[in-house]
N, C-alpha and C positions, 0 to 999 in steps of 0.2 A: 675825645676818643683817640688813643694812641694805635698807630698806624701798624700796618698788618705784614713784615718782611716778609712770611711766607708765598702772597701775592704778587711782590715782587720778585721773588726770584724765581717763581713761577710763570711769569711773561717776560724773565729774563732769558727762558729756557735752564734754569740750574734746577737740580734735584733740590729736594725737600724730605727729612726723615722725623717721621712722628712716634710717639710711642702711643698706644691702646692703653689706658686707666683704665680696668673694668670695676675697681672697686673702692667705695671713698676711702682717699688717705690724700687730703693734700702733700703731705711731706712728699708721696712719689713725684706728685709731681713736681715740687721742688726741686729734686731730687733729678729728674729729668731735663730741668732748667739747667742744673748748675752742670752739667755732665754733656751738653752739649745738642739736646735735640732742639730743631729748629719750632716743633709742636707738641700739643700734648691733645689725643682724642679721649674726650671724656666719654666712656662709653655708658649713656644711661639706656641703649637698647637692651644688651645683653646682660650688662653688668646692675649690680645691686646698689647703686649711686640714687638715692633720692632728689629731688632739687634743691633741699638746705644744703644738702653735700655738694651739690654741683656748683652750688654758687662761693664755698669753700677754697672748694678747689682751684676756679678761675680765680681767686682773690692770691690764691697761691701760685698762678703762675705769672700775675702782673707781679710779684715782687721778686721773679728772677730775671722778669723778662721773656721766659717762651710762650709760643703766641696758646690759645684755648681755644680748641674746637670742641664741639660736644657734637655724640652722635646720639640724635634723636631716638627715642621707643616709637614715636607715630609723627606720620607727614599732615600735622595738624596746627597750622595756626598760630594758636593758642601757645604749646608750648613752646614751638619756634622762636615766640616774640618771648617769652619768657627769661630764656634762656643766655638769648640776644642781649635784652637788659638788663641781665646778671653781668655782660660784658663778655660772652664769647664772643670771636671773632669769627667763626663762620659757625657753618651745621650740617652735617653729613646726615645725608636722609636714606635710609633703607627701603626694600623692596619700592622702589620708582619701578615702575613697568610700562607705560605711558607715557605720549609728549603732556597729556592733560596731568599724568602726578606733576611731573618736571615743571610746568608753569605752576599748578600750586606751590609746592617747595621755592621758587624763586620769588612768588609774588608775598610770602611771607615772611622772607629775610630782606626784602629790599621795601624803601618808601617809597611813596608817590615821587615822581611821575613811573619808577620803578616797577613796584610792587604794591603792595594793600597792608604793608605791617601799622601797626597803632603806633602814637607817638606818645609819649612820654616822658618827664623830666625823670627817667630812671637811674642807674648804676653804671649803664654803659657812656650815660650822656656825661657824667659829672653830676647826677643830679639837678643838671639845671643852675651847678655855680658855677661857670666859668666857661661858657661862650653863647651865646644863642642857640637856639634850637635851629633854626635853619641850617648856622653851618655845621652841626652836630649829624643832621640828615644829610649833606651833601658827602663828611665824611664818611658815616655808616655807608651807604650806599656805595662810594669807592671802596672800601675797606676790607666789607663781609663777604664771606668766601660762599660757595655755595659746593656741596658735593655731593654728589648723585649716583648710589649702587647701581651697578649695571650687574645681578645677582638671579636673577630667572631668565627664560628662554625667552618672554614676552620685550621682557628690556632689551635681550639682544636683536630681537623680529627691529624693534622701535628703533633700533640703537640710530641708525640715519637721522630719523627726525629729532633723538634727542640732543645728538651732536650740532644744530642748528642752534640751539638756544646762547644765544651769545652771554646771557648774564651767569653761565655754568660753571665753574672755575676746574674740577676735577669731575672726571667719572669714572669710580671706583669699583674696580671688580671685583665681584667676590668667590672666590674660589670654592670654597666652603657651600654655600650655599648654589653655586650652578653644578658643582659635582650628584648634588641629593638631583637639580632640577633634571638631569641626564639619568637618573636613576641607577647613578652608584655614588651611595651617601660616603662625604667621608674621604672618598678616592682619587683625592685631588690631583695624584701624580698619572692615573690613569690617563693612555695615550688618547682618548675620545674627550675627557673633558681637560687636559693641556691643549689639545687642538681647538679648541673652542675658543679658551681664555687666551690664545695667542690670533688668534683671529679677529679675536675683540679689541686686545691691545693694537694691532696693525689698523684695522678701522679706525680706531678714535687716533693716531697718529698720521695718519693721512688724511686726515682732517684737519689737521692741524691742533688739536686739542690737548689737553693734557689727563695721561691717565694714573690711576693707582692704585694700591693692591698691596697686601697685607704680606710680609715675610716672616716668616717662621725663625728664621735663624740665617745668619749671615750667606749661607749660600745661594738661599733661594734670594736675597735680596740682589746679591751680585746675578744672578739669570734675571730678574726683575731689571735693572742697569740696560744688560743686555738686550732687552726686549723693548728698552724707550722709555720705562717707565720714569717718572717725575718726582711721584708723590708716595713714597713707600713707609708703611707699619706695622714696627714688628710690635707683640704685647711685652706690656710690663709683665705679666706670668711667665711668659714663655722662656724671658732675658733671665728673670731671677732663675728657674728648671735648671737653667741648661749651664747658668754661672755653678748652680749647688753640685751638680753632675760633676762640671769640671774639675770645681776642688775634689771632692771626692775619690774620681777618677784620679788625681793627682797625690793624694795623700793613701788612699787607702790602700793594704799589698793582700796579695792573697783573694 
């Protein structure tokens, strides 16, 4: 199991910037390798990635070098470890709303004495050629990332006892999703629900912990900087938009 820099420069205190896959194309992510991001979130909640493509795509970004996170469709188990053994490095889990989701999400990306994940000579281990299982579980265990939407008003009631969870690595706020929970869908820049998601960033940093949160495009990512944030993602859709815009904007008169 090759080692996880995102984690480190993450208990280093240095930022970390990921880009959003939501649809299979290894090449992006390649493509996100070679260009500089420290990650790539494979997104199989939203996006239309099956798991032959998921496990593609991680094969595609061991051969640049950026590390593979995948964000889960469900806080289950089952697919966690699947995933896992395709060789992501961590797993971003949607709608947490309780410290009881939060300990399942962790006890299924981490092994005994850890967590309850299955052991297997799989993909992430080597197959089982080339070191022990043991120390293969000693690394998994240091290695795999864990991250946890902090995306409904319930996560944010919880947010205190889920910041307690020491095996957490990030929790990820979702803008998107607490604007609809405030009941204006969509209005993410609304002064009620920035008041929230700055409130939540300030909690999980006086905690000491590390947060993250999805940027639209370069400015909100520098407000994001500003605000403490660690772990920032903008999408691979959003980057291509907004590069087509600019040529555009650039070439076309009239």
């Amino acid at each position: 199991m090759r080692p996880n820099p995102v984690k480190a420069k993450l208990r280093a205190g240095e930022v970390v910037f990921g880009c959003f896959a939501n649809f299979p194309a290894p090449t992006i992510v390649e493509m996100c390798g070679l260009l500089g991001f420290d990650f790539v979130l494979i997104d199989c909640e939203h996006g239309s990635i099956a798991f032959p493509q998921a496990v593609h795509m991680i094969r595609a970004a061991d051969s640049v070098g950026i590390v593979p996170f995948v964000r889960t469709p469900l806080n289950e188990p089952q697919w966690t470890m699947r995933y896992l053994d395709a060789g992501a490095l961590g797993i971003q889990f949607p709608q947490i709303r309780t410290p009881e989701d939060a300990q399942r999400a962790v006890h299924s990306v981490k092994y005994h004495p850890l967590g309850r994940r299955g052991l297997a000579a799989a993909r992430a281990a080597n197959f089982g050629l080339t070191q022990p299982l043991a120390e293969y579980v000693a690394a998994a265990n240091r290695e795999t990332l864990v991250s946890l939407h902090i995306e409904t008003l319930e996560a944010v009631e919880n947010l205190p006892q889920l910041l307690d969870l020491e095996e957490v690595d990030v929790f990820f706020v979702g803008p998107t999703d607490l604007s609809h929970a405030l009941g204006m869908p969509g209005q993410v820049q609304h002064e009620q629900v920035q008041a929230l998601i700055q409130r939540v960033f300030r909690e999980i940093r006086a905690a000491g912990r590390v947060a993250g949160s999805i940027a639209i495009d370069a400015e909100q990512a520098k407000r994001l900087l500003e605000a403490g944030v660690q772990y920032i993602v903008p999408g691979a859709t959003r980057l291509f938009a907004q590069a087509v815009r600019d040529f555009f904007a650039a070439v076309r008169r009239g």
